[in-house]
N, C-alpha and C positions, 0 to 999 in steps of 0.2 A: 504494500500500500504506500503511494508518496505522502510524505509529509504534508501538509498543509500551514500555510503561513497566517500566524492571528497576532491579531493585536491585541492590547488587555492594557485599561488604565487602572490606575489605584491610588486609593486618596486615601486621608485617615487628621482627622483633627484632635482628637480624643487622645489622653494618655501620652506616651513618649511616639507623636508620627513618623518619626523620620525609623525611628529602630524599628516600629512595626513594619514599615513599608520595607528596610533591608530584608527584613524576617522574610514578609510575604515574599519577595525574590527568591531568597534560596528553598522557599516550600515550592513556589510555581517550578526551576531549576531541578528540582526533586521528583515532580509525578513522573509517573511511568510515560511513556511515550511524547515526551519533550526532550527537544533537543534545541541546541544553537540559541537560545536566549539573550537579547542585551537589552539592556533598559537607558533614559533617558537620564538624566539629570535629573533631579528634583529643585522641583518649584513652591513656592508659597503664594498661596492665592487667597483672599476674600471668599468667605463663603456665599453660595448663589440663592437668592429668596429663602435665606436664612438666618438666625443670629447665631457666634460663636467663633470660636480661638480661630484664626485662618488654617487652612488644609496644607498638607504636601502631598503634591501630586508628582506621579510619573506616569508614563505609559513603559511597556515592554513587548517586544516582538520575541516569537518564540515558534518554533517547528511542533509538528506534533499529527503522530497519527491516531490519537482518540477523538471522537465525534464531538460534534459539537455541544449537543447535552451531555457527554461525559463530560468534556471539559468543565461546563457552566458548573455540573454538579460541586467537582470536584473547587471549584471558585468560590463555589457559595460555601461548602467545609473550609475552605480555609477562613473566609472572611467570621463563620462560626469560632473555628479555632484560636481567636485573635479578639474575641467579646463579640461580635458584632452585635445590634440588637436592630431589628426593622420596629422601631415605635413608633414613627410618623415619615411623612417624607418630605427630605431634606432635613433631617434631625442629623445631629452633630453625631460622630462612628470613628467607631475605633480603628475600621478598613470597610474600604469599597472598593470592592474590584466587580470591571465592566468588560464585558468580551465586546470589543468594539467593532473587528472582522474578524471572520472567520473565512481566509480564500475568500475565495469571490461569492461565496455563498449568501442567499439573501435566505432568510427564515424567521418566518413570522408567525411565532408560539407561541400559547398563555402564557407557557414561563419564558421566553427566549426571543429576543427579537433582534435580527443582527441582517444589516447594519444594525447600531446603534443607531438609534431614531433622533438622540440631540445630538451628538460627538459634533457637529458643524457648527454647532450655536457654542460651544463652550471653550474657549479657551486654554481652563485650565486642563481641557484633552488636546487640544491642537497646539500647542507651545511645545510641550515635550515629546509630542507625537513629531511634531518639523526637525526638533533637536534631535531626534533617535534619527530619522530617516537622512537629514545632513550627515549627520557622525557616520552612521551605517557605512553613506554610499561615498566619502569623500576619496578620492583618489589617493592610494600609497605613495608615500615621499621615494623617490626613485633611487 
């Protein structure tokens, strides 16, 4: 089976963000069937129609032959594994992590909707989303 190419952002205002979002790196790094991983920078951004501490956000691209609801599943354990709590939305979190593409695939599920339906409106996915695919693709010093 090829690989398929996905994007996944993650945010976390709650608690120590910056260590949780290393954290979630090396769990995402860890599932079975990922490969080739690199992540973005992190960023600090204002949170969006909400009040609280501002986010650190990255995106990370990553190879991988599990399905796409494997994967989600497997996002949503980790974001469990780290406190998450769904109380409201846009309520402050200790991790969020968003499958933003999945390959070219479009899929649109009660639980799954991919593309990402905002990713274009938000910044704080498109800033480290530009920086990861800059860095990725810059030319080797010769």
């Amino acid at each position: 089976m090829k690989p398929t190419i996905v994007y996944i952002a993650l945010g976390a205002n709650l608690g120590d963000p910056i260590g949780t979002l290393l954290e979630a790196i090396d769990d995402l790094r860890e599932l079975p069937q990922v490969s080739q991983l690199q992540s973005s920078g992190f960023y600090r951004t204002k949170p969006v129609d909400a009040d609280g501490p501002d986010y650190i956000n990255a995106v990370v691209s990553l190879q991988t032959t599990l399905s796409a609801v494997d994967l989600f599943s497997h996002l949503q354990r980790i974001e469990l594994d780290h406190g998450r709590e769904r109380s409201e939305r846009n309520a402050p979190r200790t991790l969020d992590l968003d499958l933003l593409l999945f390959g070219d695939e479009s899929i649109n599920a009660e639980m799954l909707t991919v593309p990402h339906p905002r990713m274009h409106l938000r910044a704080f996915v498109l800033h480290p989303w530009l920086s990861l695919h800059l860095h990725c693709n810059l030319p080797k010093a010769l």
